[in-house]
C-alpha positions in Angstrom: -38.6 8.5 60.9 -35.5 11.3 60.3 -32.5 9.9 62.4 -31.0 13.2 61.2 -32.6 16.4 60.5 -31.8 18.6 57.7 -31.3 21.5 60.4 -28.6 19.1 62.3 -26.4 18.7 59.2 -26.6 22.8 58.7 -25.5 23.5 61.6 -22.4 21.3 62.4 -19.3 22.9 62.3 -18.0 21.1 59.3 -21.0 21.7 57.2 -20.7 25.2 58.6 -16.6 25.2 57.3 -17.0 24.4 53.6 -20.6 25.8 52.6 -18.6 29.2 53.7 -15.9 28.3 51.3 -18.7 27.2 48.2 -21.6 29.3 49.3 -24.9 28.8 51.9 -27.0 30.4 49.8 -26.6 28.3 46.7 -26.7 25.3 49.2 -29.6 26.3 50.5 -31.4 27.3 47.2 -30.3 24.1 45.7 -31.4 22.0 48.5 -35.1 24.1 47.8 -34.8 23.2 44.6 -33.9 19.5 45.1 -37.2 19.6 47.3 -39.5 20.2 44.6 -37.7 17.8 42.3 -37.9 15.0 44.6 -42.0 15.7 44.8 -41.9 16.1 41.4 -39.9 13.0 41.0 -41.1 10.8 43.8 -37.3 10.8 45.0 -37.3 10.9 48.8 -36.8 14.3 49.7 -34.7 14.0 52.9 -31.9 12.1 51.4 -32.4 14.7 48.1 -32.3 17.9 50.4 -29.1 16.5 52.2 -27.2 15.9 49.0 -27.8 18.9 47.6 -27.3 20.7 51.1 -23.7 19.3 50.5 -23.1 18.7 47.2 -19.9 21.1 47.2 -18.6 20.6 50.3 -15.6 19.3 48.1 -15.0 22.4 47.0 -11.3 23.9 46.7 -11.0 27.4 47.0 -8.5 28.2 43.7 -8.0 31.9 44.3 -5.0 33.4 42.3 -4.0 36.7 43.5 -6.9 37.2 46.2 -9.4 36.3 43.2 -11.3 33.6 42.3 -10.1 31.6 39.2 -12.8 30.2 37.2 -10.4 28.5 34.5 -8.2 27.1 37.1 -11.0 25.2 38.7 -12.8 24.4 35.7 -9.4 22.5 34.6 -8.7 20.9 38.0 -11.6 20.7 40.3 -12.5 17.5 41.8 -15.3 19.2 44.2 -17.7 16.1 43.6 -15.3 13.4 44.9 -13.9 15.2 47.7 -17.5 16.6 48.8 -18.8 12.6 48.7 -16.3 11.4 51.0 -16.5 14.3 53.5 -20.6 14.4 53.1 -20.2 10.3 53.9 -18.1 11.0 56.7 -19.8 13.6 58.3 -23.5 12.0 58.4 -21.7 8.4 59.6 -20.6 10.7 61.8 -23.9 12.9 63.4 -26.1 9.0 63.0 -27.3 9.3 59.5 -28.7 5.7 58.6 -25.8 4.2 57.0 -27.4 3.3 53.5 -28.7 6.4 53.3 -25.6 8.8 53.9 -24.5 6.1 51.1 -27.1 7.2 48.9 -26.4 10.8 49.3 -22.8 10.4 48.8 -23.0 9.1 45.5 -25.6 11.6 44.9 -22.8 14.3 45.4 -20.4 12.7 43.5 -22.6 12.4 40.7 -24.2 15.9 40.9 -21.9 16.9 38.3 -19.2 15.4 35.4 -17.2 18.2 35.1 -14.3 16.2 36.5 -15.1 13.0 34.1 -13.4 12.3 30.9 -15.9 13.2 28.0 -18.7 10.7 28.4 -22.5 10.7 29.9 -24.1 9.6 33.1 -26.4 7.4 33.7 -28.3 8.4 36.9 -30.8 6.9 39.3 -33.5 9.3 40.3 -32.1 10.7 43.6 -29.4 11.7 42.0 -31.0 13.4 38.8 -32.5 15.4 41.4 -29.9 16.9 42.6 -27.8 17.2 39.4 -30.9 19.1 38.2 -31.6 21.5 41.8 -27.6 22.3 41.1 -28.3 23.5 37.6 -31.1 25.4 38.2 -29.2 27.4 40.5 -25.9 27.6 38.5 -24.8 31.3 37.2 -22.5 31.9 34.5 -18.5 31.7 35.6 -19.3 30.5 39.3 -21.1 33.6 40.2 -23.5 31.3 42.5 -21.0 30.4 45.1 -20.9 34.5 45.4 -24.6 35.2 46.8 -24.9 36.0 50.4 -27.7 35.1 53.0 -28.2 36.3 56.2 -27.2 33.4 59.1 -30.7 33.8 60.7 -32.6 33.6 57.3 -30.6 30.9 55.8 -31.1 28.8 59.3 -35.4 29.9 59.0 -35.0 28.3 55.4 -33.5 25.1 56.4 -35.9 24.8 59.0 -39.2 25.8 56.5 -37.5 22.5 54.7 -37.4 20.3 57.5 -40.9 20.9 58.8 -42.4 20.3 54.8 -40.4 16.8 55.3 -41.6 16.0 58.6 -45.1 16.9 57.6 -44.8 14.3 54.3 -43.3 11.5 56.9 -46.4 12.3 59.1 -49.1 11.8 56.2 -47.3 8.7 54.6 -47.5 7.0 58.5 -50.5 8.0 58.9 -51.7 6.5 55.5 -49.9 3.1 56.0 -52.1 3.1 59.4 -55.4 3.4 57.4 
């Protein structure tokens, strides 16, 4: 059982605060995405939707002159580290089990390595999925943060995920039953 609904995290006001700043919709689309991965994938697919709810959280706003600067944060960004701690922090906070807001917060700060020297990583499942929702998403020069949702739409969404969860959690207890 879901100490901590998908919905709950949505709607705090600090999940609220920076998924303005880096975009609902592509949150929302990528935690879709992260859904079918984690079927795909056999990744649990509450702590997948969560990370990828929040994977950019971190996410400074470099605006120069009123306008977004795509070079500036390409060179300087540290979204994934700064969106790990406040995701970890935020789910201690609302009574998200404590290994699993653990999971998901290494999940975020692995989502990308645009803010690693040149080298690869090596990832577990979980967060495969959610490096791989996140790129499914991704437009050319940032244009993803950019799309718009309507608050009652993107709320309907979150909840559509929630219940597809909650239905999974209610077939896999009533299978270790049988």
């Amino acid at each position: 059982m879901r100490r901590v609904t998908l919905e709950e995290v949505f709607v705090h006001p600090v999940t609220q605060k920076y998924l303005h700043r880096s975009g609902i919709a592509h949150a929302i689309q990528v935690a879709e995405y992260a859904y079918i991965f984690a079927k795909r994938f056999q990744v649990n697919p509450d702590l997948a939707t969560k990370a990828a709810l929040l994977h950019d959280v971190g996410h400074y706003t470099w605006y120069k002159n009123g306008k977004w600067d795509y070079q500036q944060y390409k060179e300087n960004d540290i979204h994934a580290i700064k969106g790990a701690n406040r995701a970890h922090e935020l789910l201690i906070e609302i009574g998200e089990n404590p290994r699993h807001a653990k999971k998901i917060a290494i999940a975020i700060l692995l989502h990308t390595d645009s803010y690693l020297p040149d080298g690869q990583l090596r990832l577990n499942p979980l967060q495969q999925v959610v490096a791989l929702a996140d790129e499914a998403d991704e437009e050319a020069g940032g244009n993803h943060h950019y799309k718009k949702i309507d608050t009652i739409i993107a709320l309907n969404r979150i909840r559509a995920i929630d219940a597809k969860i909650d239905e999974e959690q209610q077939i896999d207890r009533i299978k270790m039953i049988n």
